[in-house]
C-alpha positions as CSV (number, residue, x, y, z in Angstrom):
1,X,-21.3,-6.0,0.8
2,X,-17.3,-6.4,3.9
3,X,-17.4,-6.7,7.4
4,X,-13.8,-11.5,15.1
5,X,-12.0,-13.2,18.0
6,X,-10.9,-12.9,21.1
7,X,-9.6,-15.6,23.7
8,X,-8.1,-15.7,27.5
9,X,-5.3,-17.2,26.0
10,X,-2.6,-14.4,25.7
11,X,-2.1,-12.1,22.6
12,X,-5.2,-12.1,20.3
13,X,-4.5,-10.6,17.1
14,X,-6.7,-10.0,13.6
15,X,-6.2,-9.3,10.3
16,X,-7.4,-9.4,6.8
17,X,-7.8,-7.4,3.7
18,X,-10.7,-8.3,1.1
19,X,-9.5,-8.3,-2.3
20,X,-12.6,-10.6,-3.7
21,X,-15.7,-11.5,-2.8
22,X,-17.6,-15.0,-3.6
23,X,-20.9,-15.4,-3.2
24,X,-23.4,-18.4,-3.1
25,X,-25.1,-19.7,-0.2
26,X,-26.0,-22.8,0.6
27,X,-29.8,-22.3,1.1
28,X,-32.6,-24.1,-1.7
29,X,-33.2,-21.0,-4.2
30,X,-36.9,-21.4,-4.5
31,X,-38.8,-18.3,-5.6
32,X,-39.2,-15.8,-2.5
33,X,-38.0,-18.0,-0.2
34,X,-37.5,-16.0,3.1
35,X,-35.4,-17.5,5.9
36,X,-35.2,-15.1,9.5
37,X,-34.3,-16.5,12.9
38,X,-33.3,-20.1,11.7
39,X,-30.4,-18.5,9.3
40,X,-26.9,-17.6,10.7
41,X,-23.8,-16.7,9.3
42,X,-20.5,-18.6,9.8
43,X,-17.2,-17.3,8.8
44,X,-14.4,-19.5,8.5
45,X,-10.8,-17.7,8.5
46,X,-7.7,-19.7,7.3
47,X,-4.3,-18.6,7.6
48,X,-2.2,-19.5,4.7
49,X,1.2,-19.0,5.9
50,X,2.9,-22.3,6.8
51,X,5.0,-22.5,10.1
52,X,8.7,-23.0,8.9
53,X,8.2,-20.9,5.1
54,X,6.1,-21.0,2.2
55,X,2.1,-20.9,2.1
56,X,-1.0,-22.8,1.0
57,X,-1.2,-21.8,-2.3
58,X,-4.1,-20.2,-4.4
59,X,-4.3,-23.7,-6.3
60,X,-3.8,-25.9,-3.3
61,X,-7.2,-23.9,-1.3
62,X,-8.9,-24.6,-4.2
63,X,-8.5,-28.0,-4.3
64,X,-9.4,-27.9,-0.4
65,X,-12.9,-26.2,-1.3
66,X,-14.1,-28.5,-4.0
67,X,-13.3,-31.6,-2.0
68,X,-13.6,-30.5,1.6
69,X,-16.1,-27.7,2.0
70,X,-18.3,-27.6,-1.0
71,X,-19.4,-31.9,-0.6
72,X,-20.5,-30.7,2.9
73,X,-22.5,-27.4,1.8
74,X,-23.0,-28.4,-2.1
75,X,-25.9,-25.5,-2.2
76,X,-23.1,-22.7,-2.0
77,X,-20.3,-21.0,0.0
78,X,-19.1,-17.6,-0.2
79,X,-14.4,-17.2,-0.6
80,X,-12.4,-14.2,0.2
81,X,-8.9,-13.4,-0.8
82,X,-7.9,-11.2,2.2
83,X,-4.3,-10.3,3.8
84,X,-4.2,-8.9,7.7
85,X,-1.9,-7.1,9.2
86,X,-0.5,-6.7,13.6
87,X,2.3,-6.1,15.5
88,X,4.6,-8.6,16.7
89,X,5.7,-9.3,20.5
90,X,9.0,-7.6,19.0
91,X,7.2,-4.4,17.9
92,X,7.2,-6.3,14.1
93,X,4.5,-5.1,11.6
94,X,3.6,-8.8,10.4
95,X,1.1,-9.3,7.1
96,X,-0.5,-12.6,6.2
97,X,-2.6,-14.0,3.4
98,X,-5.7,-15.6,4.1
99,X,-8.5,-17.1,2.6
100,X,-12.2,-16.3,4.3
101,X,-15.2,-18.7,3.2
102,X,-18.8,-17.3,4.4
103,X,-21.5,-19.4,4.4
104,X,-25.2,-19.1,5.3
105,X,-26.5,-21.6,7.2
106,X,-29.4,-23.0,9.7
107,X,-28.3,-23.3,13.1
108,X,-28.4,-27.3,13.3
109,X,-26.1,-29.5,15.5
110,X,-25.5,-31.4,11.8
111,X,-24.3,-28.0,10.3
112,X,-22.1,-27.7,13.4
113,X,-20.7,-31.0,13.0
114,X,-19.3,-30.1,9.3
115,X,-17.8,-27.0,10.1
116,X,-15.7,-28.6,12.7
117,X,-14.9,-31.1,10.2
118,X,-13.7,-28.6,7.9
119,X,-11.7,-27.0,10.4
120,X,-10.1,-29.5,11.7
121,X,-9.4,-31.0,8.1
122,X,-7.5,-27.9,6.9
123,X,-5.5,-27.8,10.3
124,X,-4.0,-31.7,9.3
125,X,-3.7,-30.9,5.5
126,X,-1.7,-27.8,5.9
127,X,-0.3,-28.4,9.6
128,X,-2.1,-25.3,11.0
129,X,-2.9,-24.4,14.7
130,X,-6.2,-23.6,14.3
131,X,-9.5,-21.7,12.5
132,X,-11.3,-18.7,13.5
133,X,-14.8,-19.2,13.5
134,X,-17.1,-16.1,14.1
135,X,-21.2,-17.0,14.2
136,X,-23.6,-13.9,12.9
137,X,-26.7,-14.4,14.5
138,X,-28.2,-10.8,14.2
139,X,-31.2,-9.8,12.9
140,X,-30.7,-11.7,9.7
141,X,-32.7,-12.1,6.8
142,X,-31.6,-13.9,3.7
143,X,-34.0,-14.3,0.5
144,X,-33.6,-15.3,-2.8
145,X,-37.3,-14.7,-4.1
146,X,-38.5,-11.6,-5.5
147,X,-40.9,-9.2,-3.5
148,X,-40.2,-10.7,-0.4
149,X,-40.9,-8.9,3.1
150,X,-37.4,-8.7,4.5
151,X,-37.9,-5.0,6.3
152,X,-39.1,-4.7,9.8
153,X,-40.0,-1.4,8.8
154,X,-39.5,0.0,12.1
155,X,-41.8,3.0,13.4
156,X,-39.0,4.7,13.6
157,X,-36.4,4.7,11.1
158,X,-33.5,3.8,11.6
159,X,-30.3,2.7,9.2
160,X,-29.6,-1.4,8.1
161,X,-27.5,-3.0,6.1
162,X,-28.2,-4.8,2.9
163,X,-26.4,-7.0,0.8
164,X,-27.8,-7.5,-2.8
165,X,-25.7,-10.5,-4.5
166,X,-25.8,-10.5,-8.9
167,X,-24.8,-13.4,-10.4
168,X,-23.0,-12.9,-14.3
169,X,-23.7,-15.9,-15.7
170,X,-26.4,-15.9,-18.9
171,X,-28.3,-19.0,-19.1
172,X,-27.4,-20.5,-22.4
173,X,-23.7,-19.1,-22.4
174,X,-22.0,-15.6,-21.5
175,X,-21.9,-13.5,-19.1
176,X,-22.9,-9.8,-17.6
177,X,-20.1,-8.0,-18.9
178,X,-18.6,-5.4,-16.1
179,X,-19.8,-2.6,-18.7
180,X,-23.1,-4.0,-18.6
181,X,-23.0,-4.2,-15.2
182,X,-21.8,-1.0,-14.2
183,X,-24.4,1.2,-16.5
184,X,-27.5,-1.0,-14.7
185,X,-25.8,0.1,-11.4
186,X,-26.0,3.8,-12.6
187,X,-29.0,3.1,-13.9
188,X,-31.3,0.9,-11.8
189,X,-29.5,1.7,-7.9
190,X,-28.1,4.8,-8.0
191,X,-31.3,6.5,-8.7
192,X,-32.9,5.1,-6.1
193,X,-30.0,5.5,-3.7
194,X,-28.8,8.5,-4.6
195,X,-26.2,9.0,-1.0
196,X,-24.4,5.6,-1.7
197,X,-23.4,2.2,-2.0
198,X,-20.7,-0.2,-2.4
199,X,-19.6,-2.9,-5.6
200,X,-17.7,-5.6,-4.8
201,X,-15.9,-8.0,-7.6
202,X,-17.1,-11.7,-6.8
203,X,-17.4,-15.4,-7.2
204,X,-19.7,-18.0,-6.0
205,X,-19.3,-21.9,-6.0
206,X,-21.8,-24.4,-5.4
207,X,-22.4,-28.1,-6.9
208,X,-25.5,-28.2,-9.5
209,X,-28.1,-31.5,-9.4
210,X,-25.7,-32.8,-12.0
211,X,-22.6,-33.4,-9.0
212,X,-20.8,-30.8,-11.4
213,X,-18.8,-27.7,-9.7
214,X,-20.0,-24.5,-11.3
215,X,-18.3,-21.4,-10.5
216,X,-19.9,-18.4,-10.9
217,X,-18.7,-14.5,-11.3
218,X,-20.8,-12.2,-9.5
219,X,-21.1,-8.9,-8.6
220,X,-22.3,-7.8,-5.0
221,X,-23.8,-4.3,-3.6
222,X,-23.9,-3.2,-0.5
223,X,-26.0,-0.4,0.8
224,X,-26.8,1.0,4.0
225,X,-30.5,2.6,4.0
226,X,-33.4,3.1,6.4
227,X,-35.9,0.6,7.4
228,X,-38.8,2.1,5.5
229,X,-41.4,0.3,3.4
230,X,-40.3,3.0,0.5
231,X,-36.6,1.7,-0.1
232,X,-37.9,-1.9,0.7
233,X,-39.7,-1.4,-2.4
234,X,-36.8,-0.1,-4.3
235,X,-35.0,-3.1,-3.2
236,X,-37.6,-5.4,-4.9
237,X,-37.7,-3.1,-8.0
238,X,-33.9,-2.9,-8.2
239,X,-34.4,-7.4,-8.3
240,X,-36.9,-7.6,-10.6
241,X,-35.1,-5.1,-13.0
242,X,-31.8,-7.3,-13.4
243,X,-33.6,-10.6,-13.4
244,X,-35.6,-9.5,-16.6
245,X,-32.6,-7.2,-18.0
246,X,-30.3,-10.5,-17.7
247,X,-32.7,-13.3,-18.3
248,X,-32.0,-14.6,-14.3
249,X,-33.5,-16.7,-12.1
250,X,-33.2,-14.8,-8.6
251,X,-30.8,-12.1,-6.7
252,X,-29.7,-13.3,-3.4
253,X,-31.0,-10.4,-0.7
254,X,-29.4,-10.7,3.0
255,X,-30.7,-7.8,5.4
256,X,-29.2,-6.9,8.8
257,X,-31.2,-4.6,11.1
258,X,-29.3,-4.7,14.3
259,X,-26.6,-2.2,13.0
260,X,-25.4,1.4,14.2
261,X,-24.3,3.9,11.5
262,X,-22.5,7.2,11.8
263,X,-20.7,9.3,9.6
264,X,-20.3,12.2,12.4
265,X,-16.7,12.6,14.2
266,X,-17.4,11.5,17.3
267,X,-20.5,9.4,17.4
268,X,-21.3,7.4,20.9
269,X,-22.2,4.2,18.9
270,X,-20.6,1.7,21.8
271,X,-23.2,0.7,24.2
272,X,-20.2,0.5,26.8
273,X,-21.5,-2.4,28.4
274,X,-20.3,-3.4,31.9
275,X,-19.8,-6.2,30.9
276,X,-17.0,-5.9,28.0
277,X,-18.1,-7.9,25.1
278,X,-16.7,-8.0,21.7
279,X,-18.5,-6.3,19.1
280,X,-17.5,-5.5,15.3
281,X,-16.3,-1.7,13.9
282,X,-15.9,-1.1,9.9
283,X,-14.8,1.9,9.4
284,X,-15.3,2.9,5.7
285,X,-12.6,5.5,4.1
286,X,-12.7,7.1,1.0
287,X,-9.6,8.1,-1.1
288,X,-10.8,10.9,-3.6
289,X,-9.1,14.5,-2.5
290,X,-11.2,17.5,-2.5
291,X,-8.8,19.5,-5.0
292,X,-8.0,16.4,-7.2
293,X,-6.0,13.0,-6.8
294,X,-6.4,10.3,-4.5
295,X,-5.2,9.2,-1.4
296,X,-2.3,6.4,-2.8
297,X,-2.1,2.9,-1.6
298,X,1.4,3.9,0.2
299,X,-0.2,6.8,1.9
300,X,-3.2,4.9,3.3
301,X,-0.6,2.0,4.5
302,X,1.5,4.8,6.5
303,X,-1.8,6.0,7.8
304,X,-2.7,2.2,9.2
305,X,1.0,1.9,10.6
306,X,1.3,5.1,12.4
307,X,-2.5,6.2,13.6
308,X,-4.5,2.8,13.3
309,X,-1.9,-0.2,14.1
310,X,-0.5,1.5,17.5
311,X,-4.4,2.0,18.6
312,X,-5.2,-1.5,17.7
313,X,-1.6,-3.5,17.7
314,X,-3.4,-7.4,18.0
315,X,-4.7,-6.9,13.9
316,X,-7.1,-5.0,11.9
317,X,-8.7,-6.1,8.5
318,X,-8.4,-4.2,5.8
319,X,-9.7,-4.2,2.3
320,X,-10.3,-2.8,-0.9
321,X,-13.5,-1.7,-2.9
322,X,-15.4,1.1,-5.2
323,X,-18.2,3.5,-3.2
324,X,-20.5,5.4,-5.6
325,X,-22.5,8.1,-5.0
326,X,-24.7,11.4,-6.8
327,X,-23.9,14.8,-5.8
328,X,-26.0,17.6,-5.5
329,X,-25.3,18.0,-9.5
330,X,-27.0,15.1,-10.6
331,X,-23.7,13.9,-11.5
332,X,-22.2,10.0,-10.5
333,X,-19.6,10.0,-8.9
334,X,-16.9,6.8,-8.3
335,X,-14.7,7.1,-5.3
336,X,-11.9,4.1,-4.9
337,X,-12.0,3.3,-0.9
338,X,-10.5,1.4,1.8
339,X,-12.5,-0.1,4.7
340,X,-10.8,-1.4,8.2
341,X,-12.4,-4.2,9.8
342,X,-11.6,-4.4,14.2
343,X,-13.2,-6.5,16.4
344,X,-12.6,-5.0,20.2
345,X,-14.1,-4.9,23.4
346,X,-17.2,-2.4,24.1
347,X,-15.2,-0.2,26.3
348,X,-15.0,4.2,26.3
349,X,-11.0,3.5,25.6
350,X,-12.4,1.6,22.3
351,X,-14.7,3.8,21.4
352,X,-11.8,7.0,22.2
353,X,-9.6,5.1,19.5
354,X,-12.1,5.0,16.9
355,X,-12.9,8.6,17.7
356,X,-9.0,9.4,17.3
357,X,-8.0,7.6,14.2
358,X,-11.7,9.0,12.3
359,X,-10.5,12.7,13.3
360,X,-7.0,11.9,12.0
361,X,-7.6,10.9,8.6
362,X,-10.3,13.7,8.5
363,X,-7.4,16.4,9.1
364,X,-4.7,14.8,7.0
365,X,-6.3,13.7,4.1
366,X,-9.3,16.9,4.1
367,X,-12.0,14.9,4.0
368,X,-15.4,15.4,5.1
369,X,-16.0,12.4,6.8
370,X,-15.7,8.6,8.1
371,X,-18.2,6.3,7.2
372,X,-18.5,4.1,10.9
373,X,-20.9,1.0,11.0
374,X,-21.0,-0.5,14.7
375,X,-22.7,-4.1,15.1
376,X,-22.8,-5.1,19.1
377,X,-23.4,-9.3,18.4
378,X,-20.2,-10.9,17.4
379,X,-20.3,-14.5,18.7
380,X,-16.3,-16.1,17.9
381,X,-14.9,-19.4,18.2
382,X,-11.7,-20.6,17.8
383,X,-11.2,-24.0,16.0
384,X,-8.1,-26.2,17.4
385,X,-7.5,-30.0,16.4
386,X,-8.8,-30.3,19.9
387,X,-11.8,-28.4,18.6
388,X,-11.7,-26.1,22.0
389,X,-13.9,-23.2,21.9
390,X,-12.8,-19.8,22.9
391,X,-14.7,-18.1,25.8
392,X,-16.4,-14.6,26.0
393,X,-14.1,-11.7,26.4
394,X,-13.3,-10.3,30.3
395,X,-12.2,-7.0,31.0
396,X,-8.5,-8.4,31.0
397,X,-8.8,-8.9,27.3
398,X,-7.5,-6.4,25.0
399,X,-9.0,-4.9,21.7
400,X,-8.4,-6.8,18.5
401,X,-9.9,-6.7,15.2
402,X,-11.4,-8.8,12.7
403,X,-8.6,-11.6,11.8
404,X,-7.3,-12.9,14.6
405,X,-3.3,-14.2,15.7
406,X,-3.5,-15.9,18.6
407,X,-0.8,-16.8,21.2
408,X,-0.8,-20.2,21.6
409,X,2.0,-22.4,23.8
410,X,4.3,-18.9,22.5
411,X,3.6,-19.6,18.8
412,X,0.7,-17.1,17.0
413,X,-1.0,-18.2,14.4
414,X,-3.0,-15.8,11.9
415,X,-6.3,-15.8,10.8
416,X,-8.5,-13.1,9.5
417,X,-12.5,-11.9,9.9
418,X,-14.1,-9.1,7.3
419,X,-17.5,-8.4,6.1
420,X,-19.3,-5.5,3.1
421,X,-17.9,-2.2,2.6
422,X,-19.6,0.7,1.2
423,X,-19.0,4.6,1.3
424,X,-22.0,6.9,1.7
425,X,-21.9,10.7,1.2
């Protein structure tokens, strides 16, 4: 399910770790509805720390949604608890909470318009610097209709991404229960994709034709596979099994083809443009030991300070989810996991770092492997009161990640940029 800025103002920095995932989009839910090169995705990051103390609290951001964001995309929006983490200009490891909202949208000037509203909204009501904005416009196809032809089903195969979204909600009352839930995952998924795939915990909020707020639970999967008209049809099978097993009108489906996947030690996944651009890396980490135990929460923070912060000192994003896999017995297997979010420059020094920090945790933690996902077309703006845009990345610009502090007039302010995570074995 997981997953960016930049600027020529000095000191750029990210951040962000995913604790939840909500998930509704703001596209008409008719029955196999396909949308391709019209759709983007925007991704708002706001910073909740507020300069002199204190922060916008859990309470105070909802409030902001249901009268700010939701009345300008009533169809649905997509929120993200998620904390960030970069070194100061004094050497400081600083962390920040932040709230992410994703939304799927067309690519209108009127859509435009809002989102700079929004922005510019949450800077007044909370005295904020600014928003990070970061535009998807991949190879993106969202549907919410059943047997739809999202797969390019390439000649040659090669790995995408998919996002399947699962709404709890039982018309008529109740709800999927997570037991329920988790036995049609071992049931109905792995099965059919055997190697691996990620569960994320999740809510969606969008306004019904009634004007009424309804806030969902959900529960979202993410799974990387190969473009091939056999998984496309386990994709459809995997849809129509939960929307007859739960009485459902639809699961939301959101493909991206234009991905690079490696789980090898030192993959060349960076086109190393000449002309340095900023792309995103999500590297996927799995905790279960080979002899027992897990890697602990404390141990994987040491590993980010020491071997991943120094690397990447302007922010990384990192969060929290659940891979599951089955092994060669037959038997399932669940693996807690942590996935790191950077955005950075397409250089060979980039790519070197990622190299460096996969072969680290390899050796001190004895695993077999990092899972690396690559996508080369980030597109990031940076949302002021003065609603200035942030241009592309030059080769003076250093690497960042996927929230974002930037330097502005000697003051950083925090945001932070993720996206699905997923282990595959």
């Amino acid at each position: 399910m997981l997953q960016n800025i930049f600027t020529k103002i000095p000191h750029i920095v990210t951040t962000g770790a995913i604790v939840s995932v909500s998930t509704m989009f703001n596209i008409p839910r008719t029955e196999a509805a396909t949308f391709t090169s019209q759709l983007v995705q925007e991704d708002l990051f706001f910073g909740r720390n507020i300069p002199g103390g204190g922060e916008v609290s859990s309470e105070q951001f909802q409030a902001f949604v249901n009268n700010v964001i939701t009345p300008r995309f009533p169809a649905g929006l997509t929120v993200f608890d998620a904390s960030g983490q970069f070194l100061s200009s004094t050497g400081n490891l600083v962390r920040e909470r932040s709230k992410n909202v994703t939304l799927f949208v067309e690519d209108s000037l009127q859509n435009q318009t809002s989102i700079n509203d929004i922005a510019t909204n949450y800077i007044q009501a909370f005295n904020q610097e600014s928003v990070l904005r970061v535009i998807n416009k991949d190879d993106l196809k969202v549907s919410f209709g059943l047997d739809t032809d999202l797969f390019n089903n390439s000649s040659q195969s090669k790995f995408i991404e998919v996002d399947l979204f699962f709404g709890r909600n039982i018309p008529g009352g109740g709800e999927v229960s997570t037991e329920q839930f988790q036995q049609f995952v071992n049931n109905a998924i792995t099965p059919r994709f055997p190697a691996g795939l990620t569960i994320f915990d999740a809510f969606g909020q969008f306004r019904n034709s009634a004007g009424m707020i309804v806030r969902e639970n959900t529960k979202t999967v993410t799974l990387l596979l190969e473009d091939t008209v056999a998984n496309e049809s386990s994709i459809n099978q995997i849809v129509r099994d939960y929307v007859k097993s739960f009485n459902q009108e639809s699961v939301l489906q959101a493909v991206n083809e234009d991905i690079k996947v490696s789980f090898g030690l030192e993959p060349d996944l960076f086109n190393n443009s000449t002309q340095p651009k900023f792309i995103r890396v999500d590297l996927f980490f799995g905790r279960n030991l080979k002899n027992g135990g897990e890697v602990s929460n404390e141990q994987f923070q040491e590993f980010i300070n020491n071997v991943i912060t120094p690397r990447f000192p302007d922010g990384l994003t990192v969060f929290d989810t659940f891979g599951q896999f089955q092994n060669s017995a037959g038997t399932i297997v669940r693996e807690p996991s942590k996935v790191v979010a950077l955005l950075l420059e397409d250089t060979l020094d980039s790519e070197l770092s990622i190299n460096e920090i996969v072969k680290a945790y390899v050796q001190q933690f004895n695993q077999e492997s990092v899972l690396q996902v690559v996508d080369e077309d980030v597109q990031v703006d940076f949302i002021t009161s003065k609603q200035i845009s942030v241009p592309e990345p030059t080769t003076i610009l250093s690497l960042i990640s996927i929230s974002i502090v930037i330097t502005l007039t000697g003051k950083k302010k925090r945001n932070s940029l993720v996206n699905c995570a997923r282990r595959k074995q």
